[in-house]
N, C-alpha and C positions, 0 to 999 in steps of 0.2 A: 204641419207648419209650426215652426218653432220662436219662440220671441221671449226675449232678457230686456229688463230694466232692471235700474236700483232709481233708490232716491234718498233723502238725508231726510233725519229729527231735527227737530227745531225748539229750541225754549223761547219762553214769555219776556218782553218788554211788557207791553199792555197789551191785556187778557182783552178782548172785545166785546165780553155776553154781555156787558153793562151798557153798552153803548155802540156797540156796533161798530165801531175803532178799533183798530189792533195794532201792534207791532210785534216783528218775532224777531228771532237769528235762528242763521242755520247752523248744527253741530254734526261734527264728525262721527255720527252713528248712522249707517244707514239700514233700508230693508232693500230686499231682492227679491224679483219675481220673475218666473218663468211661465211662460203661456204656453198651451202644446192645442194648437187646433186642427181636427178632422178637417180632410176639403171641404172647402165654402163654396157655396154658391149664392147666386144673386135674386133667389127664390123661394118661395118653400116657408115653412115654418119656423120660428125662430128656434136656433139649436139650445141643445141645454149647455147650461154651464157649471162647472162644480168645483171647487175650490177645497184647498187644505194650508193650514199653515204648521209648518213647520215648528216642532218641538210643543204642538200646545194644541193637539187632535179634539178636543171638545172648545174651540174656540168657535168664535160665528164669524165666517165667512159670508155673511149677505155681502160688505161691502167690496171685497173685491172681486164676485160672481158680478155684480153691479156693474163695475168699470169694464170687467170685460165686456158686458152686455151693451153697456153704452159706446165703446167704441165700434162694435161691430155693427148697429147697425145706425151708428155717423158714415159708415161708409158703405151699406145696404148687404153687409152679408150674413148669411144663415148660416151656421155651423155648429157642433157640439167642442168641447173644448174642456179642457183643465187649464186651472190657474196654481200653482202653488209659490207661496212667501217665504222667505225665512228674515230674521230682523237679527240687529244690532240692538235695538232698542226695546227695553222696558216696557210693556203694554201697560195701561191706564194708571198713566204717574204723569201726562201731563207733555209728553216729551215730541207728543203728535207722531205718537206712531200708527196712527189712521191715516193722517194725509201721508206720512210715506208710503204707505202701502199700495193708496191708490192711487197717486201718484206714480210709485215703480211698478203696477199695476197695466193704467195708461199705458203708461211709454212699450210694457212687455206685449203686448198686445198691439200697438203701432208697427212693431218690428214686425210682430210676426204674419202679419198681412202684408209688409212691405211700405208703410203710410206715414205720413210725417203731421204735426201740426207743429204750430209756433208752443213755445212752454205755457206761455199765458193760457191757450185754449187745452193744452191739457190739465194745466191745474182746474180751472173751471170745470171742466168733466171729473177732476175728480168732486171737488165741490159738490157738483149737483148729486153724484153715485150717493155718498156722504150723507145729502139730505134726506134723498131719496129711503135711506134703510134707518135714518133715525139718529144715527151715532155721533150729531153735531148739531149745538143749539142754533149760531149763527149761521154755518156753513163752513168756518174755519179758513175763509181764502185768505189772511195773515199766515195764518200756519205753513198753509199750504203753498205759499207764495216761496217762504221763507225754505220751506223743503226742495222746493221745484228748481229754485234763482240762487240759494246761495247768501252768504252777506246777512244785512240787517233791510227787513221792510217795514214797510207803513204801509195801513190800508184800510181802506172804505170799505167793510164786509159789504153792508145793506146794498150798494150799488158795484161791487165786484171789481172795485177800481183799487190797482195801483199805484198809490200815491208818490213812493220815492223808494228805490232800492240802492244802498251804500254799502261800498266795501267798509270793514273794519274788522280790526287784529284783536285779537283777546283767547288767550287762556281760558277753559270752560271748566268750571266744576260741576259736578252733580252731586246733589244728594237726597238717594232712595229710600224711606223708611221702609217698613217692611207692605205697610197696607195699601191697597190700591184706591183707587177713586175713579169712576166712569163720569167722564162727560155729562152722559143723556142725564145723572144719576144728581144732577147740580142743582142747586136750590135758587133756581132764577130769581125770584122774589129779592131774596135776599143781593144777591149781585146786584139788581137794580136800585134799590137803595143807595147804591154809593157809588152811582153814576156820576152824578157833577164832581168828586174830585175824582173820579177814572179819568174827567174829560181833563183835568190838569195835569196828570200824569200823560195822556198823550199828546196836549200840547209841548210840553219837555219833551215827548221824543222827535215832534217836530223839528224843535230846536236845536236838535240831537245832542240834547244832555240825556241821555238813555242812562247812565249807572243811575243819576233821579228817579227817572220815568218807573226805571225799572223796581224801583226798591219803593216808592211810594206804590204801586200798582199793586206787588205785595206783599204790603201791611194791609193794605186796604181789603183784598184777598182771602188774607188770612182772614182780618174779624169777621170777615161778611160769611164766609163757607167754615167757619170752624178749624181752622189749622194753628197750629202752635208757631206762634210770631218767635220762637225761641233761636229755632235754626236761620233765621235771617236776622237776628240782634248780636248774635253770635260770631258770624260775618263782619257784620257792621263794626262790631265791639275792635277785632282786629284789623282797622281800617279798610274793608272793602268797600266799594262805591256802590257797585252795581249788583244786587240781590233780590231773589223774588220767589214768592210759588210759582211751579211753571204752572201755565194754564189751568185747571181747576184740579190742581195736584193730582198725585200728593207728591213730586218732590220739589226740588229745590233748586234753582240755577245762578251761579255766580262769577262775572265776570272780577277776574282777576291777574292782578300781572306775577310774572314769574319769580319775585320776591314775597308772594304770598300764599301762594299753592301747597306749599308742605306743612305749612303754623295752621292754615285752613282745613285741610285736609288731617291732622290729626284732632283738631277739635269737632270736627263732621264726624269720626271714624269713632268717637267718644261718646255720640249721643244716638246708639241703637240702629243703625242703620246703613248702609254701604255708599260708599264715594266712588264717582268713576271722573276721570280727569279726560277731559278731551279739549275743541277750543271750534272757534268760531270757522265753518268754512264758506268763502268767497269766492271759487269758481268752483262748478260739480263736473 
């Protein structure tokens, strides 16, 4: 039995490890995952699972071994299986290429059983995969949301709630330094120190003044984790509204209109690092 997902990355409005709040958007990078499952049956011992991602053979696949293992037995069956990923997206720069994964994970493994759930209950499954191997301090259901739906969200990590999902248009810049940054790898302490203005930053994205939300969220970001506030004053300097570290870097996401993307993207392309230009997507 055979089963295809994808699903999209997502950058940072507000980051949530401070406060458990988040907001994302979803970007036009996605991952793809193909499931290949031995006959299942409805008994027996649970099958093994084994996973590979594509172009990057010593990575850890706990968490999409994970997803598969949680869907198969939401729906009681035992089988051995392969999972293999391949991504658009940049691993550990912030751009949640873990919720896509498990996310197009879910879904490849839904097909390949035949089985449906609402988006909502597959994000949460990837969620819980997620917690379960370690790779997410919250759980990332903002990320995850924002990967699964599309648009811009808001959301309640601590309670798994949905606040408000909204279309919106925007040009997406990226920008990659060269050095990675893991999640699990975050220095919480310090995130929590600058909780009460995270919490002002995501009342602005309430408001849905997101270029705000987005750009107070990281400066705040940057002093707390260590990152150079340089590449977001640099933005700023040539009137961008909306900039930020994505999630706990390391790079960099900025909403920008089509009169600003080239003057942008040579002063990104200046300071050690690669630019990728993509833009916000609203239906997947």
């Amino acid at each position: 039995m055979h089963g295809h997902g994808y699903a999209n990355g997502a950058g940072t409005i507000v980051n949530a490890i401070a406060i458990w709040k988040g907001a994302a958007f979803c970007i036009d990078l996605a991952t793809t995952a193909d499931v290949e499952l031995d006959e299942c049956s409805d008994a027996g011992d649970a099958g093994r699972i084994t996973g590979r991602i594509e172009n990057a053979d010593t990575a850890d696949t706990a968490l999409i071994t994970r997803c598969v293992s949680l869907v198969l037995d939401r729906f009681g069956y035992r089988c051995d299986g392969v999972v293999t990923t391949r991504s658009e997206i940049p691993i550990a720069r912030g751009l949640k290429s873990s919720s896509a994964a498990a996310n197009a994970t879910v879904l490849a493994t839904l097909d390949a059983i035949g089985e449906t759930l609402p988006l909502i209950d597959v994000v949460s499954m990837g969620v819980r995969a997620a917690l379960d191997v370690g790779v997410t301090i919250t759980g990332a259901f903002d990320d995850a949301c924002a990967s699964a739906l599309g648009g811009i969200v808001i959301t309640d990590n601590r309670n798994m709630e949905l606040v408000e999902r909204l279309v919106y248009e925007s040009d997406v810049l990226i920008y990659l330094p060269e050095e990675k940054a893991f999640t699990a790898d975050t220095d919480i302490t310090r995130s929590k120190a600058i909780a009460p203005l995270v919490e002002v930053a995501y009342r602005l994205a309430l408001d849905h003044e997101f270029e705000n939300a987005m750009t107070l969220n990281g400066l705040l970001y940057c002093a707390a984790l260590g990152f150079d506030t340089e590449i977001a004053l640099s933005a700023l300097e040539l009137g961008v509204s909306g900039v930020s570290l994505s999630g706990t870097g390391s790079a960099y996401t900025a909403l920008v209109g089509c009169d600003q993307i080239q003057e942008l993207k040579g002063c990104w392309s200046g300071m050690g690092g690669s630019v990728i230009h993509t833009k916000i997507v609203n239906k997947l």
